[in-house]
N, CA, C and O atoms as a CHARMM CRD file, in Angstrom:
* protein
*
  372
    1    1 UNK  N      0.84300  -1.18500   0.00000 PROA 1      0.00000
    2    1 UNK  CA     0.00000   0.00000   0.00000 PROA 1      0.00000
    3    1 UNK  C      0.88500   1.24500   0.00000 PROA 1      0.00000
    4    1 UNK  O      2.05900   1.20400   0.36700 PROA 1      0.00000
    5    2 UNK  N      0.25100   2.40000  -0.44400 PROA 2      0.00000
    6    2 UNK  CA     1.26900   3.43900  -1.09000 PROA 2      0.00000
    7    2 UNK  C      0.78200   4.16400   0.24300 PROA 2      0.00000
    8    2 UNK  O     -0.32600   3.90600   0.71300 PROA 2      0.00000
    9    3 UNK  N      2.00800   5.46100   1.08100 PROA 3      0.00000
   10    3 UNK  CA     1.57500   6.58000   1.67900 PROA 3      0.00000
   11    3 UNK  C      0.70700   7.17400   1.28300 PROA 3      0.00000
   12    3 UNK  O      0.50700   7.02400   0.07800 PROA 3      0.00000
   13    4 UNK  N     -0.07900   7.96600   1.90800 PROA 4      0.00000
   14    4 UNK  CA    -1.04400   9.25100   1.16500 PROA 4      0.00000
   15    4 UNK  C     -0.28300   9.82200   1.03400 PROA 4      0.00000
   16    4 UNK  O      0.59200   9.98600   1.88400 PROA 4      0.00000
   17    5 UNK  N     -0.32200  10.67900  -0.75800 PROA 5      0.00000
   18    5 UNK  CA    -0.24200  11.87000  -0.66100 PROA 5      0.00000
   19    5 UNK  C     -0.33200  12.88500   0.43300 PROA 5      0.00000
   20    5 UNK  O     -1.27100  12.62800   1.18600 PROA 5      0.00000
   21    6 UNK  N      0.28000  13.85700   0.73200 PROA 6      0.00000
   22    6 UNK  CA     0.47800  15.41400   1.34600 PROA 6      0.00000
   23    6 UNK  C      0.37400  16.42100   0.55900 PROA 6      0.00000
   24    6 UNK  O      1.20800  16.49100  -0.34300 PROA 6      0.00000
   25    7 UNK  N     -0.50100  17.31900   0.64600 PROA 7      0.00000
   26    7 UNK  CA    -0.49100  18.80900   0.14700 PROA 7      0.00000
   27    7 UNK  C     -0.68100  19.74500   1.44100 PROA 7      0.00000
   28    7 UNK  O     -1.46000  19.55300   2.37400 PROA 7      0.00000
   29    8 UNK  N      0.44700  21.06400   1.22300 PROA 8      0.00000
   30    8 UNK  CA    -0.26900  22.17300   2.26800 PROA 8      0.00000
   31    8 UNK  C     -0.10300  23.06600   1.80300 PROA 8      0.00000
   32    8 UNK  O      0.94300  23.30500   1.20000 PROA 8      0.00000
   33    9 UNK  N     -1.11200  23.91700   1.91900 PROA 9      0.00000
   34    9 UNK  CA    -1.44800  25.65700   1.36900 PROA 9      0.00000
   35    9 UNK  C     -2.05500  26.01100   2.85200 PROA 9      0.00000
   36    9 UNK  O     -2.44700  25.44000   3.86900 PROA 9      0.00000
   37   10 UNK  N     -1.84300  27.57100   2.21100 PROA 10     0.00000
   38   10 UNK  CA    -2.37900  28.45900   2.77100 PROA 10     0.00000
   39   10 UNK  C     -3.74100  28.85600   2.88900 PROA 10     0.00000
   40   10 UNK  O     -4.38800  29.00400   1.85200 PROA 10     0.00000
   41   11 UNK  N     -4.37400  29.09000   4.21200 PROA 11     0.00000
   42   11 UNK  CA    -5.70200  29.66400   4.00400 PROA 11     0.00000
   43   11 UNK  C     -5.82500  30.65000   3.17300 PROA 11     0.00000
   44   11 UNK  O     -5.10300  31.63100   2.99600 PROA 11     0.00000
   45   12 UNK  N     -7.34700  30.13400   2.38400 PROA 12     0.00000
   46   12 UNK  CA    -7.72100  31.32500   1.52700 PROA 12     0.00000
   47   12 UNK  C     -7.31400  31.00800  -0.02900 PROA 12     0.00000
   48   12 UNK  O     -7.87000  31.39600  -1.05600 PROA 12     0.00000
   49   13 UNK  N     -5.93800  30.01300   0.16600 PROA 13     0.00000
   50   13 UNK  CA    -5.13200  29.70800  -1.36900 PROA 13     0.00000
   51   13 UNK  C     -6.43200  29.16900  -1.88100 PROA 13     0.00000
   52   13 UNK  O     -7.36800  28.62000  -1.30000 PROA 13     0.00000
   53   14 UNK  N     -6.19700  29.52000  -3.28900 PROA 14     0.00000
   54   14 UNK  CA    -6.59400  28.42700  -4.62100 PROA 14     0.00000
   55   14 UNK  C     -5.58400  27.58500  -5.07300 PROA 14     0.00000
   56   14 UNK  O     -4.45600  28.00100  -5.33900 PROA 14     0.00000
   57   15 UNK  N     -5.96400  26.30400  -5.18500 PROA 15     0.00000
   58   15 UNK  CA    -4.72500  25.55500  -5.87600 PROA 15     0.00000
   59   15 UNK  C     -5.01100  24.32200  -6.76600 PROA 15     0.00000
   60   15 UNK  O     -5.77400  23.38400  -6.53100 PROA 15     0.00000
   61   16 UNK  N     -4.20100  24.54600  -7.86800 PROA 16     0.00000
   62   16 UNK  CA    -4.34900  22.90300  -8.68300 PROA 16     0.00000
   63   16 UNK  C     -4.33400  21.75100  -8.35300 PROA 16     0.00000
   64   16 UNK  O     -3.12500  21.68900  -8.57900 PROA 16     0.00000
   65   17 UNK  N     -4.58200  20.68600  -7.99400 PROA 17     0.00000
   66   17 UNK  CA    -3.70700  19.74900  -7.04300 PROA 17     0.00000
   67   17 UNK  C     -3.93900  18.66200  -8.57300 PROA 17     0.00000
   68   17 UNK  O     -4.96800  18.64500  -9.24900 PROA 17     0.00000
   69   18 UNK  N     -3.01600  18.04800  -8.76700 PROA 18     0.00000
   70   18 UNK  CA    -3.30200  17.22200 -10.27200 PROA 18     0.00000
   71   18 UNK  C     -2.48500  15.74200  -9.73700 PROA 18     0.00000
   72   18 UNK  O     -1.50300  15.73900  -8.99500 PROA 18     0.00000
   73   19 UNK  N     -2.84300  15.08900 -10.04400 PROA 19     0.00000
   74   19 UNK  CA    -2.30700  13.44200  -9.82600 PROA 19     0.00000
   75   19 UNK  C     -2.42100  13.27300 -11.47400 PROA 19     0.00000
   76   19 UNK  O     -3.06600  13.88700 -12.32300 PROA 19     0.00000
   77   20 UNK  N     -1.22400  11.82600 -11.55100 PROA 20     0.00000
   78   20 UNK  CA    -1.25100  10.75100 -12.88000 PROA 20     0.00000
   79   20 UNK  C     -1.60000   9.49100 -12.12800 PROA 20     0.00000
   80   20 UNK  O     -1.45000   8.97500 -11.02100 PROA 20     0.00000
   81   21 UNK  N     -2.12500   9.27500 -13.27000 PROA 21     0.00000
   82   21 UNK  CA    -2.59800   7.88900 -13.18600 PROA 21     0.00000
   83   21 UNK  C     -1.86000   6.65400 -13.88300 PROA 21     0.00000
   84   21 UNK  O     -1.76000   6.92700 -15.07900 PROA 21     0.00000
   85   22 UNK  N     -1.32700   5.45300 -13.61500 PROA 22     0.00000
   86   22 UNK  CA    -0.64100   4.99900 -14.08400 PROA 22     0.00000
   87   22 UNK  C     -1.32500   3.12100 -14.29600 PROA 22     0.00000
   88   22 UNK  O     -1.64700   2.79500 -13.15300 PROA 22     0.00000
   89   23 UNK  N     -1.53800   2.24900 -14.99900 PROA 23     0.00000
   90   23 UNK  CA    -1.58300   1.06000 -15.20900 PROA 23     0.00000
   91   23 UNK  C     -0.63800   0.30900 -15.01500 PROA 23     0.00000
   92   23 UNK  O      0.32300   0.07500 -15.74700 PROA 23     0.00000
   93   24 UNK  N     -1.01900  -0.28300 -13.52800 PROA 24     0.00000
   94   24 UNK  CA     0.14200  -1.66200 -13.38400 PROA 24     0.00000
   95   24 UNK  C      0.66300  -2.61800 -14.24800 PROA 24     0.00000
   96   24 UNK  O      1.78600  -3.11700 -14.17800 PROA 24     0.00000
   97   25 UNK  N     -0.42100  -2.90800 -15.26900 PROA 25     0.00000
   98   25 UNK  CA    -0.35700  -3.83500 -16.17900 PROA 25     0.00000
   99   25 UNK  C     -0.12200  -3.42000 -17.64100 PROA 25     0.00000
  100   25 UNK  O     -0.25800  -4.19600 -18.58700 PROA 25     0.00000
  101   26 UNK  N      0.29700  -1.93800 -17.76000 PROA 26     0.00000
  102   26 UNK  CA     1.03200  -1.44400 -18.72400 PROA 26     0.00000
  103   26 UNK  C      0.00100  -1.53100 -19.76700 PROA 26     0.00000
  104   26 UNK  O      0.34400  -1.98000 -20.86100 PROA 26     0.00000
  105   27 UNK  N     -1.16500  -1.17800 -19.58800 PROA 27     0.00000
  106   27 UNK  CA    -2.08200  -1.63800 -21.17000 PROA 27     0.00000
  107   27 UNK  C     -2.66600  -0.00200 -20.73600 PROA 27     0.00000
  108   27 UNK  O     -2.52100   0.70400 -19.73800 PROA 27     0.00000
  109   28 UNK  N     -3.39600   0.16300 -22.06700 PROA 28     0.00000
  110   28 UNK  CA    -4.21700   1.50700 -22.77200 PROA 28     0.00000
  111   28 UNK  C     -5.39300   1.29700 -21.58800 PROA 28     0.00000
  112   28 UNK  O     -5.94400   0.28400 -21.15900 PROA 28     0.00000
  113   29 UNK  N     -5.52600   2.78800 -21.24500 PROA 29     0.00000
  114   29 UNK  CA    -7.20700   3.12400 -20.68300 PROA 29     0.00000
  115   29 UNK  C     -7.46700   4.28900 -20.60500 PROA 29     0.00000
  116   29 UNK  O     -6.53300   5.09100 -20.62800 PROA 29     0.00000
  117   30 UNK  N     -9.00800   4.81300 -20.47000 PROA 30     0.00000
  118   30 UNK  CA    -9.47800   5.57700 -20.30800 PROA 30     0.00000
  119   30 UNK  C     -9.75800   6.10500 -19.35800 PROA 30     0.00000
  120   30 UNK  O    -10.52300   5.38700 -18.71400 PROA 30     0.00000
  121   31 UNK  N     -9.40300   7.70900 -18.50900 PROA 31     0.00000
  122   31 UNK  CA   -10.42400   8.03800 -17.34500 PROA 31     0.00000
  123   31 UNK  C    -11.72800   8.43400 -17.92500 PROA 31     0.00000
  124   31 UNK  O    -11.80000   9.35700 -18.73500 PROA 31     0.00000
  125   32 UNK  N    -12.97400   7.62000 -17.45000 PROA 32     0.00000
  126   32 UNK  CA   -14.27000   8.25700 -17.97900 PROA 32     0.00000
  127   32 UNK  C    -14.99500   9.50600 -17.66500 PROA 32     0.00000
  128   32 UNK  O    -15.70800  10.24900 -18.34000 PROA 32     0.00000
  129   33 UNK  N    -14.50500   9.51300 -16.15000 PROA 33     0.00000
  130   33 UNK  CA   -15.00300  10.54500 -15.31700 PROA 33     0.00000
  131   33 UNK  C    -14.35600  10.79500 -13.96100 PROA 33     0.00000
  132   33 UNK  O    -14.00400   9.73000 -13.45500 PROA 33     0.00000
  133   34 UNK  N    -14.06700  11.93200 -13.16000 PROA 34     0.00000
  134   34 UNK  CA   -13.51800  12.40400 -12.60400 PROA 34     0.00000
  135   34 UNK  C    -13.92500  13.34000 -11.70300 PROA 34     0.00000
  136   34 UNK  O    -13.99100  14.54300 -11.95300 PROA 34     0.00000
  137   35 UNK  N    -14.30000  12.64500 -10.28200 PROA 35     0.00000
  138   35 UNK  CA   -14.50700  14.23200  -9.34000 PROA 35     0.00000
  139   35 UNK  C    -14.12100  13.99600  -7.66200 PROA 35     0.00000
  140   35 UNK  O    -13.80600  12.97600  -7.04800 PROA 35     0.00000
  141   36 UNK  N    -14.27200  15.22000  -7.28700 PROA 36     0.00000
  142   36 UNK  CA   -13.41700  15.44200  -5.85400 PROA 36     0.00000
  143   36 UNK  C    -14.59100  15.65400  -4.73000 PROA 36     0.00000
  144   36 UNK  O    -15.63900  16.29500  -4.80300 PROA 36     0.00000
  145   37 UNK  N    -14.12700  15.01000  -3.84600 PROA 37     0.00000
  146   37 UNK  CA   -14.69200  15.86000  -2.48800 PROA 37     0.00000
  147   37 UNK  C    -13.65000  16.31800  -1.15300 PROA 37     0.00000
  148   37 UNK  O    -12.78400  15.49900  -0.84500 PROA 37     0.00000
  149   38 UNK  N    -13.70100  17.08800  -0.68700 PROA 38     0.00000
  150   38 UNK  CA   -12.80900  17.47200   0.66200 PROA 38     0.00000
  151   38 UNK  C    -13.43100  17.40300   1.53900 PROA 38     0.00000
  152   38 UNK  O    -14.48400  18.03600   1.61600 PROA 38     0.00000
  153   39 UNK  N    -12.93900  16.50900   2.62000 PROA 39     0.00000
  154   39 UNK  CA   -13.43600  16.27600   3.47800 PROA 39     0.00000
  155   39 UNK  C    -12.69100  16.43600   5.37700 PROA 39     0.00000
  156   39 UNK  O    -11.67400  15.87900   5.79300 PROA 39     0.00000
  157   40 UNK  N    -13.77300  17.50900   6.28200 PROA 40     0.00000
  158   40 UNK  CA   -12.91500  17.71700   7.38600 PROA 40     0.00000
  159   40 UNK  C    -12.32900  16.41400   7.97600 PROA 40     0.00000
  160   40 UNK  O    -13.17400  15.58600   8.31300 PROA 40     0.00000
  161   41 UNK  N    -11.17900  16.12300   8.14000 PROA 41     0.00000
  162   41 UNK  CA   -10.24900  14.69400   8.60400 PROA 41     0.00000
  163   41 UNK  C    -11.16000  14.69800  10.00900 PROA 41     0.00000
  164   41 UNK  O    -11.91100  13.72500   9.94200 PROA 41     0.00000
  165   42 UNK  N    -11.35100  15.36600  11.14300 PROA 42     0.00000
  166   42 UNK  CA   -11.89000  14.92500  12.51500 PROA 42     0.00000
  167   42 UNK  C    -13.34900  14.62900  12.39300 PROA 42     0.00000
  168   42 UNK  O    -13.94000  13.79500  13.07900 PROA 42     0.00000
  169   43 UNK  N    -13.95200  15.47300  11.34700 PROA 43     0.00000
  170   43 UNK  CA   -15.33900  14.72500  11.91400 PROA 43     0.00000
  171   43 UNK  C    -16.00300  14.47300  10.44900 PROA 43     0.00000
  172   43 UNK  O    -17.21700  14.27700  10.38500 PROA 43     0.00000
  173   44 UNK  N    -15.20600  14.48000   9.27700 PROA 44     0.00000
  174   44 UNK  CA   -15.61400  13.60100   7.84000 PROA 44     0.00000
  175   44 UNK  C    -16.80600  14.66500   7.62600 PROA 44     0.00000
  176   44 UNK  O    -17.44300  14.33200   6.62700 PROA 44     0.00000
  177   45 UNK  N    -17.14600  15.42800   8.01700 PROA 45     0.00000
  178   45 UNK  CA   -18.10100  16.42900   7.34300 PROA 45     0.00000
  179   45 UNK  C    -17.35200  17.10600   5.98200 PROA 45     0.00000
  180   45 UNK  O    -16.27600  17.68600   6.13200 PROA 45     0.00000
  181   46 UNK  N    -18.00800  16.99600   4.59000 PROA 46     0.00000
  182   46 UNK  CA   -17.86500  17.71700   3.22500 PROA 46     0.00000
  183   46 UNK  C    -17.86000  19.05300   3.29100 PROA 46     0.00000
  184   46 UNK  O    -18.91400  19.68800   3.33200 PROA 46     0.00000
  185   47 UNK  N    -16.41200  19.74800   3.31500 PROA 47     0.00000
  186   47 UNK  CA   -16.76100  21.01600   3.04300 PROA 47     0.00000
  187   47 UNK  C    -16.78400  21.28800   1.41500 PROA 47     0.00000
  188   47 UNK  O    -17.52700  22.25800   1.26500 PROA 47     0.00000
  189   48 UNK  N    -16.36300  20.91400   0.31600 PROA 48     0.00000
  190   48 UNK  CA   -16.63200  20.86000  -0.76600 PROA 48     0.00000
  191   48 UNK  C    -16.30600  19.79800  -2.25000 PROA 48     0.00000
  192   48 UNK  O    -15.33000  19.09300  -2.50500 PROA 48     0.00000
  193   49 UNK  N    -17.21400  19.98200  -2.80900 PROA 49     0.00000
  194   49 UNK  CA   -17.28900  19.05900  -3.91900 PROA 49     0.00000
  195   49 UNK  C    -17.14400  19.67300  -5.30800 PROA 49     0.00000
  196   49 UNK  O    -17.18900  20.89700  -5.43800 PROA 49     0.00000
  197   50 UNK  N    -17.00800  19.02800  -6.13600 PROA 50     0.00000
  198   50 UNK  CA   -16.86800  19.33800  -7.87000 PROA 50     0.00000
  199   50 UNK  C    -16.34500  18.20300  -8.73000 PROA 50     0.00000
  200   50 UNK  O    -16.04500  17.07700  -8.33400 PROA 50     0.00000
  201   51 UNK  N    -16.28600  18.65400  -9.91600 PROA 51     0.00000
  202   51 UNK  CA   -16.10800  17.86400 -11.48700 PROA 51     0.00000
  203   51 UNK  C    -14.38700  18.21900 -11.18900 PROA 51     0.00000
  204   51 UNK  O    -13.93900  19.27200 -10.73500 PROA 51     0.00000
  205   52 UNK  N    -13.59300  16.95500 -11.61200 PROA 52     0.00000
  206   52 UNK  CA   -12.05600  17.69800 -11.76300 PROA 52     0.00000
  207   52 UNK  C    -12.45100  17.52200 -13.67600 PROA 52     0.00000
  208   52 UNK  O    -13.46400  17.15100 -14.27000 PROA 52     0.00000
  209   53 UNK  N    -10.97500  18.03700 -14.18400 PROA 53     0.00000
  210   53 UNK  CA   -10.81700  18.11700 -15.23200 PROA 53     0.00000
  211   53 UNK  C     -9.92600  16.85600 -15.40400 PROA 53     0.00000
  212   53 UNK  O     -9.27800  16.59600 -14.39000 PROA 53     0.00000
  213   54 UNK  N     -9.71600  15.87700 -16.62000 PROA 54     0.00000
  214   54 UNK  CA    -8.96700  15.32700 -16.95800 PROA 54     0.00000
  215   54 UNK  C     -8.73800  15.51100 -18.22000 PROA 54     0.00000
  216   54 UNK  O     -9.47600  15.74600 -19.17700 PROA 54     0.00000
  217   55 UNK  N     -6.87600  15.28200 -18.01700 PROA 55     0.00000
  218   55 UNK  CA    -5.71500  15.63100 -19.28000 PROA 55     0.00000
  219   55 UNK  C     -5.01900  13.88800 -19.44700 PROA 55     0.00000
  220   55 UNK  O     -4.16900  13.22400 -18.85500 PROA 55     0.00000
  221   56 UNK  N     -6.02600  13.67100 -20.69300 PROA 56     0.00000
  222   56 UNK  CA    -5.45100  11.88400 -20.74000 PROA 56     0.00000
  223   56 UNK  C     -5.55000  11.10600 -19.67800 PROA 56     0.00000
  224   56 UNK  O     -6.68100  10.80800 -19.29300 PROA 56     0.00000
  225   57 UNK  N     -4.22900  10.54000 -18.88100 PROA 57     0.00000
  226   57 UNK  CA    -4.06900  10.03800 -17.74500 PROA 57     0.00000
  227   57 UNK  C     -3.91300  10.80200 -16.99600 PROA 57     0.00000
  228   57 UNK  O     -3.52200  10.17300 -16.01300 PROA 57     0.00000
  229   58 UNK  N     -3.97900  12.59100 -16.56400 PROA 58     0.00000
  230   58 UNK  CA    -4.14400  12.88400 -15.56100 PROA 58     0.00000
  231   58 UNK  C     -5.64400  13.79900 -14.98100 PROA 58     0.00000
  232   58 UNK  O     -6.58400  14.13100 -15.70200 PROA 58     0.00000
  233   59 UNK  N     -5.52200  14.03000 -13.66200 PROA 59     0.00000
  234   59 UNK  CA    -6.44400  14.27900 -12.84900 PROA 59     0.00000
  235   59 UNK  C     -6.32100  15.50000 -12.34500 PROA 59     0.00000
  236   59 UNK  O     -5.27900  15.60100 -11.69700 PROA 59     0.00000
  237   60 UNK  N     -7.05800  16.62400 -12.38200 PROA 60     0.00000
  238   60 UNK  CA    -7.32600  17.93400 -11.93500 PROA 60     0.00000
  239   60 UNK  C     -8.10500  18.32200 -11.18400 PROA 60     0.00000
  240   60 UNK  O     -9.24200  18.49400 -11.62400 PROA 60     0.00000
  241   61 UNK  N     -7.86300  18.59400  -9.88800 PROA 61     0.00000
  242   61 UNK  CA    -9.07300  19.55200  -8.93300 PROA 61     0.00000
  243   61 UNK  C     -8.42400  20.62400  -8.49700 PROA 61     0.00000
  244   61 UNK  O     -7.24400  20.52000  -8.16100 PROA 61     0.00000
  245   62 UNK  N     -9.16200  21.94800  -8.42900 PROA 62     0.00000
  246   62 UNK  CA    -8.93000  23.03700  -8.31800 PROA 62     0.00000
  247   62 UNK  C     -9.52700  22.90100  -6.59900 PROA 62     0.00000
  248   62 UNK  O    -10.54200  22.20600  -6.55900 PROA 62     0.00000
  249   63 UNK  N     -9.11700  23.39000  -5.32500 PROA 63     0.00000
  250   63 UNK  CA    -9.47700  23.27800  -3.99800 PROA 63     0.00000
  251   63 UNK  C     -9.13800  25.05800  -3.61100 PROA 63     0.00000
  252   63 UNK  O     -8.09100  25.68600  -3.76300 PROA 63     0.00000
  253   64 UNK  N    -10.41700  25.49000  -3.09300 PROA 64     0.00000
  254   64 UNK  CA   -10.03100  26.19400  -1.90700 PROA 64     0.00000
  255   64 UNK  C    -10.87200  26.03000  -0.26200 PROA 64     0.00000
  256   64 UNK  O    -12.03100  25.85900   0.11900 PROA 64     0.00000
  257   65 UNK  N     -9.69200  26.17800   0.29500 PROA 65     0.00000
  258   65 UNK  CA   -10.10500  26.08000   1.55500 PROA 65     0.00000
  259   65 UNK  C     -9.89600  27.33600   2.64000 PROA 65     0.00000
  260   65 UNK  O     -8.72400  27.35600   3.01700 PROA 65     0.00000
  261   66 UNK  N    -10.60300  28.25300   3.16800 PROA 66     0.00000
  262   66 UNK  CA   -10.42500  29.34800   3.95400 PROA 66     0.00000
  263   66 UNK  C    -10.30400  28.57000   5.82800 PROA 66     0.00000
  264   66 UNK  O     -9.62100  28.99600   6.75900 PROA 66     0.00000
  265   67 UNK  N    -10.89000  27.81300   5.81500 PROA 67     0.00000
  266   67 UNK  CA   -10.37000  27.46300   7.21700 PROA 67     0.00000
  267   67 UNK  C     -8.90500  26.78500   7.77800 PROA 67     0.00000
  268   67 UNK  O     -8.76700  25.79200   7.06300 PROA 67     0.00000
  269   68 UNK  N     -8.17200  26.82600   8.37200 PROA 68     0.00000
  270   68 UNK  CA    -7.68400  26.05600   8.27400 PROA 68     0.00000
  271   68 UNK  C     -7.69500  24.86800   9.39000 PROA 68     0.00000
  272   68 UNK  O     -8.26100  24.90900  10.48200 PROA 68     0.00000
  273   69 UNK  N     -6.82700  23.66100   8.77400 PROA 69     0.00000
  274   69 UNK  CA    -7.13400  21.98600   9.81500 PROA 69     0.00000
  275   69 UNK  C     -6.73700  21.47800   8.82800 PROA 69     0.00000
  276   69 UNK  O     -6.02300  22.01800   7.98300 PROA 69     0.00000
  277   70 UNK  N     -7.33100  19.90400   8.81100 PROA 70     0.00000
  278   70 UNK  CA    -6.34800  18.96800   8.20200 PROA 70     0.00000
  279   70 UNK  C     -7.85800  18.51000   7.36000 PROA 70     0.00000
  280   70 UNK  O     -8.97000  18.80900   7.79400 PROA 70     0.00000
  281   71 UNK  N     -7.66300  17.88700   6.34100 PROA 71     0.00000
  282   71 UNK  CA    -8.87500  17.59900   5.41300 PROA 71     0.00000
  283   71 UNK  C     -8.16300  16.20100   4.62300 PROA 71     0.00000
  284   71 UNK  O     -6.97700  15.87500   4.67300 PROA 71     0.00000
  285   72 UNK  N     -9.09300  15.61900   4.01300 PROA 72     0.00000
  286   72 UNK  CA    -9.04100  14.66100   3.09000 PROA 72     0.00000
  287   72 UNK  C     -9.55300  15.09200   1.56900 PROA 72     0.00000
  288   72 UNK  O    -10.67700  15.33700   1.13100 PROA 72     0.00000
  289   73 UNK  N     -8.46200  15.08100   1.06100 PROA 73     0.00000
  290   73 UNK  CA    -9.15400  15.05800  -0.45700 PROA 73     0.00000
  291   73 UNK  C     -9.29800  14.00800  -1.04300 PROA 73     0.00000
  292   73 UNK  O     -8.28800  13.45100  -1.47400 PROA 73     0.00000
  293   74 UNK  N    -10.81000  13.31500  -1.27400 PROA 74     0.00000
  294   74 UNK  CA   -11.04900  12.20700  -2.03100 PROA 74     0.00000
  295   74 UNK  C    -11.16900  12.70000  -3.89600 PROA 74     0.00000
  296   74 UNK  O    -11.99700  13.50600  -4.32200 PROA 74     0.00000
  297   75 UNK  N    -10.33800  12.12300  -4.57800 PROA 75     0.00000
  298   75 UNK  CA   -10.15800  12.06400  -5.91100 PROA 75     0.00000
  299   75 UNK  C    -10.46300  10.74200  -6.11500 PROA 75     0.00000
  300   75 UNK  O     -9.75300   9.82600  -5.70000 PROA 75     0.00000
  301   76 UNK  N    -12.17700  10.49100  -7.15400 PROA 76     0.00000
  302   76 UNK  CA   -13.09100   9.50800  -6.88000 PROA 76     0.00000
  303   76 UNK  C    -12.96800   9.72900  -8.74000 PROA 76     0.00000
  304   76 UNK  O    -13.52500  10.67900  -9.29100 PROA 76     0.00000
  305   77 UNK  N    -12.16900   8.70300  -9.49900 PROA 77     0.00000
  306   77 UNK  CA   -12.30500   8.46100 -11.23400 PROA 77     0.00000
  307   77 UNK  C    -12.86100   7.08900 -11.43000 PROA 77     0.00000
  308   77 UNK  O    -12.95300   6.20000 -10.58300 PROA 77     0.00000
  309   78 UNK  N    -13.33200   7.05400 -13.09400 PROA 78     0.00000
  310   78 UNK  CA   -13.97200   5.73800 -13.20400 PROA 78     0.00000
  311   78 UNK  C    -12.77300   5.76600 -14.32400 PROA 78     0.00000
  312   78 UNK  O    -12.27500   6.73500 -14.89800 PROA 78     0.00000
  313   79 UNK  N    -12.45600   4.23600 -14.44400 PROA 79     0.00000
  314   79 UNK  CA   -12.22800   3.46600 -15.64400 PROA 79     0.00000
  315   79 UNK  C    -12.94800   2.18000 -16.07900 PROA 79     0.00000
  316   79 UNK  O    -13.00900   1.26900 -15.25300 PROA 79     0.00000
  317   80 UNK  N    -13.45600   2.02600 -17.19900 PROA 80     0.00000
  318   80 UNK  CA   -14.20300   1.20400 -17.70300 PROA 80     0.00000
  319   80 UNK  C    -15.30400   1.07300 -16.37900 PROA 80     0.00000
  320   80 UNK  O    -16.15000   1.85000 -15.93700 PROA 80     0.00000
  321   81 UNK  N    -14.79800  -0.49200 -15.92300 PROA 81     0.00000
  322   81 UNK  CA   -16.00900  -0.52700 -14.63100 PROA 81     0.00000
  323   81 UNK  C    -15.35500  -0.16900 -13.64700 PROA 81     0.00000
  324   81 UNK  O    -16.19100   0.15600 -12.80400 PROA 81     0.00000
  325   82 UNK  N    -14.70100  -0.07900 -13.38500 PROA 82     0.00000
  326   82 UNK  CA   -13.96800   0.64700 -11.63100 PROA 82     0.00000
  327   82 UNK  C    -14.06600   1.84700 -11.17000 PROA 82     0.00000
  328   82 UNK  O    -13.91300   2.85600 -11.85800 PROA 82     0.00000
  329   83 UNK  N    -14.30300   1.83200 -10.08400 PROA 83     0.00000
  330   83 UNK  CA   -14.67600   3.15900  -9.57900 PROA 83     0.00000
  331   83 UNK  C    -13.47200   3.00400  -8.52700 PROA 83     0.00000
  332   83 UNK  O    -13.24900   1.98800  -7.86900 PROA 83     0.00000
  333   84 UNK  N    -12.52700   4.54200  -8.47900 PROA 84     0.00000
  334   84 UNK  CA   -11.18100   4.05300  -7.48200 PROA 84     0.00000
  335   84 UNK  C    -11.13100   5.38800  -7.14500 PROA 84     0.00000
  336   84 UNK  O    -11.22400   6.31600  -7.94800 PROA 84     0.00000
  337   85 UNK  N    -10.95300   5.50100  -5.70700 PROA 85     0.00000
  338   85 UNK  CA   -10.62900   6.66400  -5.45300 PROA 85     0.00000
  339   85 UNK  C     -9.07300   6.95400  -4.63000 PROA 85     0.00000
  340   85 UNK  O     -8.63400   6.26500  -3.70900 PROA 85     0.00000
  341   86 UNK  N     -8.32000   8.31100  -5.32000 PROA 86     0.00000
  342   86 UNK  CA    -7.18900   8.51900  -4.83600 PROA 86     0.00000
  343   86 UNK  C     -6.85900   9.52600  -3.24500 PROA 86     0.00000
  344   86 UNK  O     -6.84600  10.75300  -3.34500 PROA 86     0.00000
  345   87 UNK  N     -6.64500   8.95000  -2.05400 PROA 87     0.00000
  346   87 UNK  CA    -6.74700  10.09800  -0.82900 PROA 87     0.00000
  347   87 UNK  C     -5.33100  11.37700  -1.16400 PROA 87     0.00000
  348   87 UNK  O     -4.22000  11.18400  -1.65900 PROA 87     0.00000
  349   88 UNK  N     -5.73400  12.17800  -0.84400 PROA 88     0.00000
  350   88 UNK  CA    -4.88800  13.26600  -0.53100 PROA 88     0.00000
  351   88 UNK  C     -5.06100  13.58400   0.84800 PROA 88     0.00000
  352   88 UNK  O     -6.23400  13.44300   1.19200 PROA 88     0.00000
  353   89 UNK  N     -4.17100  14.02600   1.90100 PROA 89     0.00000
  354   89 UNK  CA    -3.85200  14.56000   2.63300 PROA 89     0.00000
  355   89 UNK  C     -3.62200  16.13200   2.30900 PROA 89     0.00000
  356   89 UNK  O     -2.60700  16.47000   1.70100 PROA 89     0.00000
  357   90 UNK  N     -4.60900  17.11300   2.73700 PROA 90     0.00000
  358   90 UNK  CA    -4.65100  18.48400   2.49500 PROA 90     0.00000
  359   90 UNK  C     -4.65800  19.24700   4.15600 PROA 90     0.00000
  360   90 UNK  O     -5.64900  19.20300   4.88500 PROA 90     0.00000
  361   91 UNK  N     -3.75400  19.71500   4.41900 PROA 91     0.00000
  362   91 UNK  CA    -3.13800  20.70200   5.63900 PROA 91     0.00000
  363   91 UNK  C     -3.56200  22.15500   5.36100 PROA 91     0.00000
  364   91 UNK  O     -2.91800  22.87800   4.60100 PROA 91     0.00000
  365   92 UNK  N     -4.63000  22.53900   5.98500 PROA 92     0.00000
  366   92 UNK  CA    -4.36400  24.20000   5.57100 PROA 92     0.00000
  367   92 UNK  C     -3.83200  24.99700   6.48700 PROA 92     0.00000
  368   92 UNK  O     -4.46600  24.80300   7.52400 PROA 92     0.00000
  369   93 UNK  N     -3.04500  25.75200   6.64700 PROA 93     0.00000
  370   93 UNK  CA    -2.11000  26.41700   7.01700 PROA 93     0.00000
  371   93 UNK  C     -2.28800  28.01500   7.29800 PROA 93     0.00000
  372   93 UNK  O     -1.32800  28.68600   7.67600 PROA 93     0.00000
């Protein structure tokens, strides 16, 4: 199992946060669809959601957060039938 990701900004920042996506098994795929939620880490309440953008194999969410604490960014893509989601660790500062 891989570490989470870490991101930290500043309250108030806007920021890109972009992941790649990579195939263990080295074959062609598609992301079909692509979106985010942030979520407060102590008590899992959603402070926000959206559509990311995807570039081929990668993944785009734009996040702002004015409070700061520690959050989860769920990055939730489909391929074919899988639904997989990537955690981020987001610190706001």
């Amino acid at each position: 199992m891989q570490s989470k990701k870490k991101v930290m900004l500043n309250a108030g920042e806007t920021r890109c946060i972009r992941i790649s996506i990579h195939s263990i098994k080295d074959q062609n795929f598609v992301i079909e669809e692509a979106s985010f939620s942030l979520l407060r880490l102590k008590d899992k309440v959603e402070e926000s959601n959206g559509n990311c953008k995807i570039y081929e194999h990668e993944i785009e969410a734009i996040v702002s957060q004015k409070q700061r604490g520690t959050y989860t960014l769920d990055i939730k893509y489909v391929i074919l039938d899988e639904v997989l989601i990537e955690p981020i660790e987001l610190k706001v500062v």
